[in-house]
MIVEXSE-421697 format. One line per 4 residues: number of its first residue (from 1); their letters; for each residue x, y, z of C-alpha. Coordinates in steps of 0.05 Angstrom, whole numbers. Last residue first. Layout:
BEGIN
NUM) a) X/Y/Z | ... $
***
This chain:
BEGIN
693) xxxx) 1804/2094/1942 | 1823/2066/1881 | 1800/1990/1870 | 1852/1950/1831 $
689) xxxx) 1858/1878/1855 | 1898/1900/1899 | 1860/1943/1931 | 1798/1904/1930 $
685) xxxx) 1841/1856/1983 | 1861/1905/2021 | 1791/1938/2029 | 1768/1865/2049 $
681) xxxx) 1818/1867/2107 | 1798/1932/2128 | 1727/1908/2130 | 1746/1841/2172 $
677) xxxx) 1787/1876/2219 | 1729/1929/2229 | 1675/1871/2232 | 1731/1844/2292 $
673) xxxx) 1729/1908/2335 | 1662/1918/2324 | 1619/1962/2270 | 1590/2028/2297 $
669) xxxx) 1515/2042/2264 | 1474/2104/2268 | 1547/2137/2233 | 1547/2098/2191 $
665) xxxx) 1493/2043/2165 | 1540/2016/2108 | 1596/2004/2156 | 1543/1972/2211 $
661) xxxx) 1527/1921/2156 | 1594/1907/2122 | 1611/1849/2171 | 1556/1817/2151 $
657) xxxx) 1575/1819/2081 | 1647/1806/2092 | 1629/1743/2125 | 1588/1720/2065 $
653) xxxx) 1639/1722/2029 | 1651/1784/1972 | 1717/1775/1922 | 1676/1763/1863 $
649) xxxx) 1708/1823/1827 | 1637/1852/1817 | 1619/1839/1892 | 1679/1867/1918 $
645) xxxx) 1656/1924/1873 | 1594/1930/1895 | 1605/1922/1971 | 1670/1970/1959 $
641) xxxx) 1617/2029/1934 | 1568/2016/1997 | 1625/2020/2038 | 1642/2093/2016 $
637) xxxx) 1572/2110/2016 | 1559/2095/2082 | 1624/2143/2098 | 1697/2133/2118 $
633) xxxx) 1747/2159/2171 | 1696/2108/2210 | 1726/2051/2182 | 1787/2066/2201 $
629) xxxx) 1781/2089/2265 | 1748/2013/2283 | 1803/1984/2251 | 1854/2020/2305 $
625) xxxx) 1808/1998/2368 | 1825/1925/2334 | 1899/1941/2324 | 1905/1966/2385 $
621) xxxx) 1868/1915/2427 | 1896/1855/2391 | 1972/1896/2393 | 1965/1894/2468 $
617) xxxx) 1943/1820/2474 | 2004/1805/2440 | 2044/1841/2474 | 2028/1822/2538 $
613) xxxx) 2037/1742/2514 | 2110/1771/2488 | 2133/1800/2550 | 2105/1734/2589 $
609) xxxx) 2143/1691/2541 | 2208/1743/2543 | 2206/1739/2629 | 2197/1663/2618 $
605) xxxx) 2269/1658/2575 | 2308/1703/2615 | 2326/1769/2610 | 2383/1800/2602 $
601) xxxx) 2429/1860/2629 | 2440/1834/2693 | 2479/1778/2659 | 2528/1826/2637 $
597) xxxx) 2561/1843/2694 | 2609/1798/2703 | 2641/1811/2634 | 2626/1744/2583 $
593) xxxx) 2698/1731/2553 | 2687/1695/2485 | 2701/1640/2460 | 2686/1625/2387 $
589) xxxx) 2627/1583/2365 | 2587/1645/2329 | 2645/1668/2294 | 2658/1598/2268 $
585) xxxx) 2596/1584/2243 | 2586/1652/2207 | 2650/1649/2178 | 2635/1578/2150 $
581) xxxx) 2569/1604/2126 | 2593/1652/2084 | 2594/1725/2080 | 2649/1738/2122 $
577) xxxx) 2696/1697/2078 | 2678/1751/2018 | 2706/1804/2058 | 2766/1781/2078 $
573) xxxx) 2787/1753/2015 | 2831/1696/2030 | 2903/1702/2031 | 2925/1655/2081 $
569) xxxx) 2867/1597/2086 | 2838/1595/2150 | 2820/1664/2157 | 2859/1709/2201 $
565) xxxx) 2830/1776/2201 | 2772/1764/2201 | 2774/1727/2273 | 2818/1778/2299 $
561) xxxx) 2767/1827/2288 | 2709/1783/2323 | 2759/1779/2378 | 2768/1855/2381 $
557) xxxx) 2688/1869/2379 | 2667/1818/2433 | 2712/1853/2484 | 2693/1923/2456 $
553) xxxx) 2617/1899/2460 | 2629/1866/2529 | 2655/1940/2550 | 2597/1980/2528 $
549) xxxx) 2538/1932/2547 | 2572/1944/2614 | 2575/2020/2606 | 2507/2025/2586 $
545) xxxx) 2473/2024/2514 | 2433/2076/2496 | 2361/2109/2495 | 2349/2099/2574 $
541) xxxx) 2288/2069/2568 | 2301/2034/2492 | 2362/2009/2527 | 2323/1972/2590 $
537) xxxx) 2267/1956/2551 | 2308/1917/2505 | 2333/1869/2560 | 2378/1824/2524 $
533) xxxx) 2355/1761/2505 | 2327/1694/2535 | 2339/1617/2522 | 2364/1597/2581 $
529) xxxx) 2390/1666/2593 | 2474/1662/2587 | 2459/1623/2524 | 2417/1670/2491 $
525) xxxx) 2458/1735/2520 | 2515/1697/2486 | 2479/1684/2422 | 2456/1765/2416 $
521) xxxx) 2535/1778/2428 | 2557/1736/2379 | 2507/1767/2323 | 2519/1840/2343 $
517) xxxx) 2596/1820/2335 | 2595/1789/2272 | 2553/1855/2245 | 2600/1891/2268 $
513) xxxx) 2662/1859/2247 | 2640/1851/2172 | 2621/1931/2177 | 2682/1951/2207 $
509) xxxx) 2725/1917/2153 | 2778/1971/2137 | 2819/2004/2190 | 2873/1997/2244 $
505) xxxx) 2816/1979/2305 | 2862/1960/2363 | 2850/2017/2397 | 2778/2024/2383 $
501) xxxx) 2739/2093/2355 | 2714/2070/2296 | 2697/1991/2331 | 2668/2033/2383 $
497) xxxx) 2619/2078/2334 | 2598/2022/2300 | 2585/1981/2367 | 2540/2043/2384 $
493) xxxx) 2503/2041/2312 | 2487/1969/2314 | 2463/1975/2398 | 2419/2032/2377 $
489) xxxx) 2388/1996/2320 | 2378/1939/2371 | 2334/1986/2419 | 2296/2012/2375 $
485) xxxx) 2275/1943/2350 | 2262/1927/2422 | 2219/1994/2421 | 2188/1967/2353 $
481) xxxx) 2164/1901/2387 | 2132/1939/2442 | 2091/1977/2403 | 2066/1925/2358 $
477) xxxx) 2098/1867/2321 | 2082/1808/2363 | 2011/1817/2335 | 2036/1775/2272 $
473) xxxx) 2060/1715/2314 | 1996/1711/2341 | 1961/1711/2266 | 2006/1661/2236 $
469) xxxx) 2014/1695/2162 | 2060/1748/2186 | 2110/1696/2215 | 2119/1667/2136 $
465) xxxx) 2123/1746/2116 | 2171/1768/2159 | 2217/1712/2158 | 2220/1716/2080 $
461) xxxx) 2217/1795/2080 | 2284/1788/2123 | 2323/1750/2087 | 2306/1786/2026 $
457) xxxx) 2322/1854/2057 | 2390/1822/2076 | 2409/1810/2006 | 2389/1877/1994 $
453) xxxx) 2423/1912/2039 | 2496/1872/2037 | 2519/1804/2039 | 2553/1815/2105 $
449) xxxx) 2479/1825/2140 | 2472/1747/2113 | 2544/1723/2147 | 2519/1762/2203 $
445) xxxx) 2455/1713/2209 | 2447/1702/2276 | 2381/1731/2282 | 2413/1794/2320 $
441) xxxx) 2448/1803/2252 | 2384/1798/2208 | 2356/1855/2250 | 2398/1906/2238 $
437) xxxx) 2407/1894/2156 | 2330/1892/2156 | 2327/1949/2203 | 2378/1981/2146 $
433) xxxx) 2337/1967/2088 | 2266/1988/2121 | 2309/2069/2136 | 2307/2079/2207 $
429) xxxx) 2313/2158/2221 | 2338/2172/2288 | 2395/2210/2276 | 2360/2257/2226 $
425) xxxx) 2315/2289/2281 | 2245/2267/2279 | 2216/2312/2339 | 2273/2373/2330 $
421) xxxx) 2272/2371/2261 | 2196/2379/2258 | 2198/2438/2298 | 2261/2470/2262 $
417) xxxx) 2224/2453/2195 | 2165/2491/2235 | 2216/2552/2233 | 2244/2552/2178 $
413) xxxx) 2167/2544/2138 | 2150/2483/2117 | 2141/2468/2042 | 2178/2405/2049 $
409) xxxx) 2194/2381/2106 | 2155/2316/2102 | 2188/2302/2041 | 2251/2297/2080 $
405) xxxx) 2248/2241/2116 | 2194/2207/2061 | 2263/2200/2016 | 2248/2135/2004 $
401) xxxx) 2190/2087/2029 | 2171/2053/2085 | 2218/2108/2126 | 2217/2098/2202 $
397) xxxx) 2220/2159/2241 | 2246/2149/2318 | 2199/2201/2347 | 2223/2242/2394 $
393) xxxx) 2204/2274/2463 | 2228/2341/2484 | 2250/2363/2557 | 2314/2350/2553 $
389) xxxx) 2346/2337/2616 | 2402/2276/2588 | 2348/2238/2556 | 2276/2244/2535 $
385) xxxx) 2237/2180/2535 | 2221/2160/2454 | 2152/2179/2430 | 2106/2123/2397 $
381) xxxx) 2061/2156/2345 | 2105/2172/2282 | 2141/2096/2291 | 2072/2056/2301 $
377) xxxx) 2042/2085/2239 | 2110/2060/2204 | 2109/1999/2233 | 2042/1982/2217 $
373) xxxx) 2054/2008/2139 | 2122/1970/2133 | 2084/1911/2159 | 2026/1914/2106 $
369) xxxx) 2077/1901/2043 | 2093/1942/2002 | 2166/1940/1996 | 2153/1855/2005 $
365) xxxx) 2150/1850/1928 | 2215/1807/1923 | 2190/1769/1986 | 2140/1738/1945 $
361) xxxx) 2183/1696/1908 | 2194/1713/1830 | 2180/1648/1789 | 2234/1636/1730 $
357) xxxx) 2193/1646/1655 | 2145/1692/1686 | 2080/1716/1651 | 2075/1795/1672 $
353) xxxx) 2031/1799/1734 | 2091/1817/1787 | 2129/1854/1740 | 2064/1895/1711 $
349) xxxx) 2042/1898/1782 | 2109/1934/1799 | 2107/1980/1739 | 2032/2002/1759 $
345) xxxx) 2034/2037/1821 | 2099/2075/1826 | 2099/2092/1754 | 2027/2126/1757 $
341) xxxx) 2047/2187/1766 | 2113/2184/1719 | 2071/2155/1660 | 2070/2090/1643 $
337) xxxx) 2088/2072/1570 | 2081/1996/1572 | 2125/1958/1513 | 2114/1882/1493 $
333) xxxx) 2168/1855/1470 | 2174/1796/1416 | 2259/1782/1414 | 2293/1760/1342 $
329) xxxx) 2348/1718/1327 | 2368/1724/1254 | 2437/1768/1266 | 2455/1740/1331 $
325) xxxx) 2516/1718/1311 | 2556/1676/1369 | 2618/1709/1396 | 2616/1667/1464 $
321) xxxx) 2632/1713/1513 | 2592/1776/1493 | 2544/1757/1437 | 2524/1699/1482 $
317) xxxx) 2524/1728/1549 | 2484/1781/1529 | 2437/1743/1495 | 2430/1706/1559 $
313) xxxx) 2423/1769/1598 | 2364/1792/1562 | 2325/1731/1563 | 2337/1715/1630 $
309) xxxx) 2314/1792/1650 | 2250/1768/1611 | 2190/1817/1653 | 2209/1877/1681 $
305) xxxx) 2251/1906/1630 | 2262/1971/1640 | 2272/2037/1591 | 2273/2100/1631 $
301) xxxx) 2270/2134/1572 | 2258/2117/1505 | 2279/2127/1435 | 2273/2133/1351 $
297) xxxx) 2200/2083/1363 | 2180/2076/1291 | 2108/2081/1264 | 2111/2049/1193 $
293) xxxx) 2076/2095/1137 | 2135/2071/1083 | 2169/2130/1091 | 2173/2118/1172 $
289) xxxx) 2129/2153/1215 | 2165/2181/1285 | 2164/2156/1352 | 2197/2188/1417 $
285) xxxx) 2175/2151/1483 | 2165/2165/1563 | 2163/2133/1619 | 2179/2070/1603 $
281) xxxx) 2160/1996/1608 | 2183/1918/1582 | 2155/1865/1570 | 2199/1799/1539 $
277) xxxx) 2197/1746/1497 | 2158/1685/1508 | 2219/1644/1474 | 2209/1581/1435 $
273) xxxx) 2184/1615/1368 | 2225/1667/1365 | 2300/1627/1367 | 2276/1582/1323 $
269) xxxx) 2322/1609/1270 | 2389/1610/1333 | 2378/1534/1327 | 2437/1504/1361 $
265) xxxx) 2480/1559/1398 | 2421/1599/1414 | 2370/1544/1429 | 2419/1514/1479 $
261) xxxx) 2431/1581/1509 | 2352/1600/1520 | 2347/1514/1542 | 2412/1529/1593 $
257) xxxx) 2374/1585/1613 | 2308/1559/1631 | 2330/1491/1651 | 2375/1540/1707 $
253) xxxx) 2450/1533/1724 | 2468/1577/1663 | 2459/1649/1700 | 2398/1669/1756 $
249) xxxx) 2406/1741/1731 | 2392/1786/1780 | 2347/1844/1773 | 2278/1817/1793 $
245) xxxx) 2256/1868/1839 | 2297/1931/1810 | 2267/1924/1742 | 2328/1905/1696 $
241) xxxx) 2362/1955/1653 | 2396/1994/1704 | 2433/1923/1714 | 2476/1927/1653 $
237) xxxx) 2473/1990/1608 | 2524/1984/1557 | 2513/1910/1555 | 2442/1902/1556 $
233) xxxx) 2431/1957/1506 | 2480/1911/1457 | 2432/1843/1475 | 2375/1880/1453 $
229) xxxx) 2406/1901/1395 | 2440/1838/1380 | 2366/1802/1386 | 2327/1846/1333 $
225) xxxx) 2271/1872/1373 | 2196/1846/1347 | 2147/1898/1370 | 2080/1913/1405 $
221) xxxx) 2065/1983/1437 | 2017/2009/1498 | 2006/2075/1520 | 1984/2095/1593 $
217) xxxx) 1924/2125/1628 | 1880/2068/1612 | 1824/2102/1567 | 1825/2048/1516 $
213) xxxx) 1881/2004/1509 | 1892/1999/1432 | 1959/1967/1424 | 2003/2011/1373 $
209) xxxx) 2049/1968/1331 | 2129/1981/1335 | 2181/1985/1289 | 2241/1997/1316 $
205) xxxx) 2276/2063/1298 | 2321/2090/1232 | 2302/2025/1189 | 2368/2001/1197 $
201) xxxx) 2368/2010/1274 | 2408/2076/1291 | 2343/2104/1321 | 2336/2059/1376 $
197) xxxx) 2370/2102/1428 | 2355/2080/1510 | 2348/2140/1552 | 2361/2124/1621 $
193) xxxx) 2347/2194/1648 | 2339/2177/1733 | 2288/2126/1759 | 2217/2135/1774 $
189) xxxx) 2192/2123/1848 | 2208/2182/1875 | 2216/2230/1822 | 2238/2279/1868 $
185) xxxx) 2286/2239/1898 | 2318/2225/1833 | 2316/2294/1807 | 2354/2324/1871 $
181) xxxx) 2404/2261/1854 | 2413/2286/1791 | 2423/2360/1814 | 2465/2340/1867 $
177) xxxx) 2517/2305/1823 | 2526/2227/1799 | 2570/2234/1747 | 2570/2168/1700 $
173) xxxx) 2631/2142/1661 | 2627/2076/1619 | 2687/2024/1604 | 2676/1967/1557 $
169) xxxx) 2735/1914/1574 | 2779/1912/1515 | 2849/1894/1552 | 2873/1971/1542 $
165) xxxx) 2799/1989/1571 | 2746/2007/1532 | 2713/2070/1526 | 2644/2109/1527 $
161) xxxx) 2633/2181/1516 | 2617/2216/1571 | 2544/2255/1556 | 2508/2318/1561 $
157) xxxx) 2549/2367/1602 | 2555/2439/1572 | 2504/2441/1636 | 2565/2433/1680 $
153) xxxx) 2548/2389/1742 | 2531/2408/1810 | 2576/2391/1867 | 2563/2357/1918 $
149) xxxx) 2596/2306/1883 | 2599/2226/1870 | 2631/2202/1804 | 2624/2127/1779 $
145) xxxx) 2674/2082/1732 | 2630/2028/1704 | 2676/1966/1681 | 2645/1923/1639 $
141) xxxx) 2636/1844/1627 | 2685/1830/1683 | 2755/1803/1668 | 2762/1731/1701 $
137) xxxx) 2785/1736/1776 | 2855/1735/1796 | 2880/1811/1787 | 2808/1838/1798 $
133) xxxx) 2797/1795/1866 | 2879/1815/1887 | 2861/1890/1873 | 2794/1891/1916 $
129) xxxx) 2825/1848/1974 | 2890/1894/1970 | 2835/1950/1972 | 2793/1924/2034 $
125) xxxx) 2871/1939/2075 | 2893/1885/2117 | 2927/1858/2073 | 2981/1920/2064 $
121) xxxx) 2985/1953/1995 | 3045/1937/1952 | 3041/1880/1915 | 2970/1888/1898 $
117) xxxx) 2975/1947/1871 | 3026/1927/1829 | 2993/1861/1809 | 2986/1885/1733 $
113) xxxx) 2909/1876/1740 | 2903/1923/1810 | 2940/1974/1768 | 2888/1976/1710 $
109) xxxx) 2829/1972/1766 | 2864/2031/1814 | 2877/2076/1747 | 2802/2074/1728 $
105) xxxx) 2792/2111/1793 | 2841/2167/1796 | 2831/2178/1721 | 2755/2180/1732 $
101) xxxx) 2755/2227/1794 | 2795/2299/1796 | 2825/2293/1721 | 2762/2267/1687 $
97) xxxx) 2710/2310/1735 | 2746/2365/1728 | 2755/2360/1647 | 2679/2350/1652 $
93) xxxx) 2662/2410/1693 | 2640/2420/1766 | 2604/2481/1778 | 2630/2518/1837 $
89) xxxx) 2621/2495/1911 | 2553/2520/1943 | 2574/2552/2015 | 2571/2509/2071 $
85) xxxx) 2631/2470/2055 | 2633/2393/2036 | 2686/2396/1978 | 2680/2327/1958 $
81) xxxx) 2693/2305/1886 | 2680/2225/1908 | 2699/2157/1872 | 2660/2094/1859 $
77) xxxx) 2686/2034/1821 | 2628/1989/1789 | 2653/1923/1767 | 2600/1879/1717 $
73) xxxx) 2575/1811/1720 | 2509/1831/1690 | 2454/1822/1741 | 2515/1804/1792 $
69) xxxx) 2542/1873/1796 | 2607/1875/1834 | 2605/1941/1874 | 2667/1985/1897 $
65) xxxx) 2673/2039/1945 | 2725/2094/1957 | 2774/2102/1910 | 2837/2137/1887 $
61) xxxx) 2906/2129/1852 | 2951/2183/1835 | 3007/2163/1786 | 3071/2168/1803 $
57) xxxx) 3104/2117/1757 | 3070/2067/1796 | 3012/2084/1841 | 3014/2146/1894 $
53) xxxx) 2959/2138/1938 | 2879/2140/1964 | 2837/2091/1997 | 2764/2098/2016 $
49) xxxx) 2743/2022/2009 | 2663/2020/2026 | 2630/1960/1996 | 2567/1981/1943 $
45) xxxx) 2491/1954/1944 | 2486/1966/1866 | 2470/2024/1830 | 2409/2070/1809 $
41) xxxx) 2359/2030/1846 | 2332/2088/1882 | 2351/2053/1942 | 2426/2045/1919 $
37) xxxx) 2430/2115/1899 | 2402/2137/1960 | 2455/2087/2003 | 2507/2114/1959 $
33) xxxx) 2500/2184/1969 | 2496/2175/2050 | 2552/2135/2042 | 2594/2171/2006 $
29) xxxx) 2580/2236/2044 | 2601/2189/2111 | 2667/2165/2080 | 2686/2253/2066 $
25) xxxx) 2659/2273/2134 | 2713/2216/2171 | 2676/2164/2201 | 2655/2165/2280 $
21) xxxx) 2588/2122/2261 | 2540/2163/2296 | 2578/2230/2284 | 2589/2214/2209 $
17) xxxx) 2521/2191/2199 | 2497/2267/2230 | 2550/2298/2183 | 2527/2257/2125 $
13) xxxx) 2449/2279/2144 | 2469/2347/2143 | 2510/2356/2084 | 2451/2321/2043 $
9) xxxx) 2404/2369/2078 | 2449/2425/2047 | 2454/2392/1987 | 2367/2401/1984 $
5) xxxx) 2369/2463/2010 | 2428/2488/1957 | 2390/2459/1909 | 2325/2489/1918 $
1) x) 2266/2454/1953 $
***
């Protein structure tokens, strides 16, 4: 895919977001460039504020999103150079980029500190919030100013020089254009040129020690890093640092970290000898011989630590706030060069495996887990109804993982892209973040869906995966259970579109309102039910909401609004009040007027029981007939190979061995529904453990 392909996709799916959510083209680019960012882990989940005017003394002032970073207490400021036409834009330069985006930006954080800004937006705007939060709040540790463009960057281009602010903060410019994000996708699972210098070290690199690791398919290194250089990286590059899993630093409150910052300020020379250290990976290294025969790594890219984030951050913390020498602390690390290939694979068992000074819950690793792959099989075989005379079928595609939209279109001809365009269009892609977002809100957890993507990812992967180890609440989620979820991702991106579109709606907020009114209106079809829901067959029929479901929406919508909008203490932040539980409580226990109508539009508690007892014995047929055309994809010799390796690992029962019989005798043998379910679970399990299929 060229560039101009790959910006005009970009184009496409921001128009397409734009239509859905009725948002201005310019708010829907940003979007659509922040949420691949975000998922590439590039930045954190961001809060849209497009705002753009004439500061003091005339300066031009312009934003539009913002991200507090809690894995190093940082303030990211984002700011677009749209041009959005067909045609490929010229080349953006640096003096462009400076006087078109980073002056704008920077200049809304130094106003917001004097108060100006403050002082004369309205409230109601997200950017008097912003400006009153940097005003009162303590300085943050940096302050990242961020370009997005459809452009494509200079080549003369290598690097921004860094700056600090007039109060000291470290300031650090990054251009995110469609070249860069081009490379991201196509990396996949690899991040984007972090290239971490080591060569200014007194010795001219860090000494390392080669680990001999056979034929592994990756290099291994041993080191001891000199604390304030470790703790330096840290604070240039923040969060990019940290493996995306385990990124956020759990702070002071913690044994661990009050015993790393005890140690620090008390006995700095037994600094080594307390701490584990940390491990970290890359994808690639430069190393050079010293004079003295030493083998010194000069630099690395894609430097991240996925194992002592609490380490990092502490010496951080301590060099930045509280001044203390670091000069005879010293850090053991343990580097992994994994190559781009098998980055995807191995960096998060490394995380997960590495020795772990704060445990990491299994819902941080839920990206893999087995639910994204049933719901994705489920999403590319069920067909949505056609609508309005059409007389094509869709899929609504679900993405496990990023960017698989529009992999599948590449190398297609125009016209089968067409095709495959016109069965997935972009409208119905479901990216796992955003049915997470969707589907903590009709949990009655707005305050959670507030928090952003990630936060509601978590929430989500912990419900998922305590309900996914009862095995009749696990065959809830077939068919029938993705149709409902359909059906509520249509509901979240109508009520987007009518909030947009609203009278009363002046700007700012719509996603705190939105998700507060998805959750109020899920409680009062609960309580106007006995306990039942909305009828998700109904919508998922018809593809959309009705006019009914339209109008107590819009009722539901403007109270939610005027709920935000006057917290009980004059002055609060908006958006922060929405994500705690004291919104949430009092959004859900408001009045609301429930339309006549409506009640025809649920179901009620016994209709759902029998809905769900139909689905579950649906899924146990599928998923058994599914198991069976598994194992018969495979040969004899196939099985024969896990039977010996299970065995090997010691992860063979006796049950797996009978079950293995037919498998091994294919095809003059068929296995049953349940021996299928019990191979496919054993191939799982090998999996993991490390067997390649």
């Amino acid at each position: 895919m060229t560039e101009e392909e790959f910006r005009a996709d970009l184009l496409a799916c921001a128009a397409s977001r734009a239509e859905t959510e009725s948002s201005g083209a310019r708010e829907a680019f940003v979007a659509e460039f922040l949420e691949r960012l975000r998922e590439a882990q590039e930045v954190p989940d961001a809060e849209p504020c497009p705002e753009a005017l004439i500061g003091h003394r005339g300066r031009k002032l312009e934003i539009d999103a913002y991200a507090y970073d809690e894995a190093d207490d940082s303030l990211h400021l984002f700011v677009a150079v749209h041009d959005g036409s067909a045609a490929m834009p010229s080349v953006l330069t640096r003096t462009e980029a400076r006087d078109q985006g980073f002056n704008h930006v920077v200049g809304v954080f130094e106003q917001a500190r004097t108060g100006w800004l403050g002082g004369n937006i309205e409230e109601s705007r997200p950017l008097w919030a912003l400006a009153r939060r940097i005003q009162s709040e303590a300085l943050p540790t940096a302050l990242r100013a961020h370009v997005v463009t459809d452009h494509c960057l200079s080549e003369r281009v290598r690097e921004i020089t860094p700056e600090v602010t007039h109060e000291g903060v470290p300031l650090t410019f990054q251009i995110w254009d469609i070249s860069r994000l081009k490379r991201i996708h196509e990396a996949r699972n690899a991040r984007d040129d972090l290239v971490v210098e080591f060569g200014d070290l007194p010795q001219g690199g860090l000494p390392v020690l080669r680990a001999a690791v056979g034929e592994a398919g990756y290099d291994a290194y041993l080191t001891v890093i000199p604390a304030a250089a470790l703790a330096d990286i840290y604070i240039r590059h923040g969060g990019r640092l940290l493996e995306g899993n385990v990124r956020t630093y759990l702070g002071r409150v913690g044994n661990v970290n009050r015993g790393i910052a005890n140690t620090l300020a008390r006995e700095p020379e037994k600094f080594f000898a307390y701490n584990n250290g940390i491990a970290a990976t890359a994808c690639t290294v430069c190393l050079q011989t010293g004079p003295d025969g030493i083998l010194l790594l000069t630099q690395a890219t894609d430097l991240q630590i996925v194992n002592g984030a609490q380490t990092t951050a502490s010496l951080a913390t301590a060099r930045r706030e509280r001044k203390e020498p670091l000069d005879n602390v010293f850090v053991p690390m343990k580097l992994s060069v994994v190559p781009a290939d098998l980055a995807g694979e191995m960096i998060p068992r490394i995380s997960r495996y590495a020795n772990s000074q704060n445990p990491v819950r299994a819902s941080d690793f839920f990206a893999n887990h087995e639910f994204h792959r049933r719901i994705e099989e489920i999403s590319r075989r069920v067909l949505a109804p056609s609508v309005g005379g059409s007389q094509v079928q869709t899929h609504w595609f679900y993405e496990r993982a990023r960017g698989q939209h529009l992999n599948e279109q590449a190398g297609l001809t125009a016209a089968h892209k067409e095709r495959f365009l016109r069965l997935n269009p972009r409208k119905q892609v479901i990216k796992k973040t955003d049915l997470a977002k969707v589907e903590t809100c009709f949990e009655l957890l707005p305050d959670i869906a507030c928090r952003g993507a990630e936060k509601s990812f978590v929430e989500f992967a912990n419900r998922i995966a305590k309900e996914w180890a009862d095995e009749n609440r696990r065959l809830l989620y077939g068919d029938d259970w993705f149709r409902g979820a359909v059906a509520r991702v249509i509901l979240f991106k109508t009520a987007e579109g009518l909030v947009s579109n609203a009278a009363w709606y002046d700007g700012g907020y719509r996603a705190q309102i939105v998700a507060d009114t998805l959750a109020r209106l899920a409680k009062l079809a609960r309580d106007s039910s006995d306990g039942g829901t909305l009828d998700w067959s109904r919508i998922w029929t018809s593809q959309s909401a009705d006019d009914v479901l339209y109008q107590q929406i819009l009722v539901i919508a403007k109270a939610m609004a005027g709920l935000l909008r006057s917290p009980p203490q004059a002055g609060q932040n908006i958006g922060e009040w929405a994500k705690q539980q004291a919104g949430r409580k009092r959004a859900l226990e408001s009045e609301v007027q429930e339309l006549p109508a409506f009640r025809t539009r649920l179901i009620d508690a016994d209709d759902q029981k029998g809905a769900r007892k139909f689905a579950r014995d649906e899924s146990r047929i599928d998923r058994g007939l599914g198991a069976i055309t598994e194992v018969m994809k495979k040969d004899a010799v196939f099985w024969q190979v896990l039977e010996s390796y299970a065995r090997r690992r010691n992860l063979l029962f006796s049950e797996d061995e009978r079950a293995l019989v037919p498998a091994k005798n294919l095809p003059r043998m068929v296995p049953t529904d349940r021996q299928a379910e019990r191979i496919m679970g054993l191939l799982s399990r090998c999996e993991q453990a490390g067997f390649v299929v």
